[in-house]
N, C-alpha and C positions, 0 to 999 in steps of 0.2 A: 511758304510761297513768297518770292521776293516780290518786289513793285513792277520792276520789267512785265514777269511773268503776268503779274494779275491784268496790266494794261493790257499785254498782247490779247489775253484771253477774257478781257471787257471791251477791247475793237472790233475781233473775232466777231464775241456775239452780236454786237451790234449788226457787224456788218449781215450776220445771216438773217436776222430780221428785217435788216433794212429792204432783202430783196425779197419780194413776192412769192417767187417760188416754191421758196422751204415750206415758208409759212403756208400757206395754201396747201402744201402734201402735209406738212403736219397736222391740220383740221381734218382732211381727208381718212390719213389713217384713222387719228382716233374716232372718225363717224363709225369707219369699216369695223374699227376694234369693237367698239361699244355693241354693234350690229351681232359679231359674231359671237361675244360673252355672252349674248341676250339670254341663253340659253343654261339653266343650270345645270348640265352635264356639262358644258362647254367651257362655266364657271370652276366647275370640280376640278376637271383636267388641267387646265389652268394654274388654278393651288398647286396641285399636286406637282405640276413640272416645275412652278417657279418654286415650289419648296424641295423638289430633290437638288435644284441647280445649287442653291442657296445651302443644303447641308453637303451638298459634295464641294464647294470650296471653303468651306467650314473644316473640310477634313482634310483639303489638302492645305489651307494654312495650318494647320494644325501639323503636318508632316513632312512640310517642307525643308529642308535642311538652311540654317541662317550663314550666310556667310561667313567665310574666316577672316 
């Protein structure tokens, strides 16, 4: 990552925290999140999606053709 880039994308975040908004729906969600994990079925399901997500692009790095 060159210098440019990293600026742009250490102004960037700045600036999304600078404004209230985000920040405030990002506390929001994770309250809603944490709410709806409460639950250890809710937990399982959860694993289990973010773990098929996580081996299906395991498999498609795995079988993707590298450029020529």
């Amino acid at each position: 990552m060159n210098l440019e880039l990293w600026l742009a994308f250490v102004a960037a975040s700045a600036v999304m925290l600078a404004i209230p908004g985000p920040t405030i729906l990002t506390a929001l969600f994770a309250a809603s999140a944490r709410r709806l994990l409460s639950t250890p079925r809710a937990q399982r399901s959860f694993h289990l999606l973010g773990g098929s997500l996580l081996s299906g692009a395991g498999v498609w790095v795995l079988l993707a053709r590298r450029p020529a």
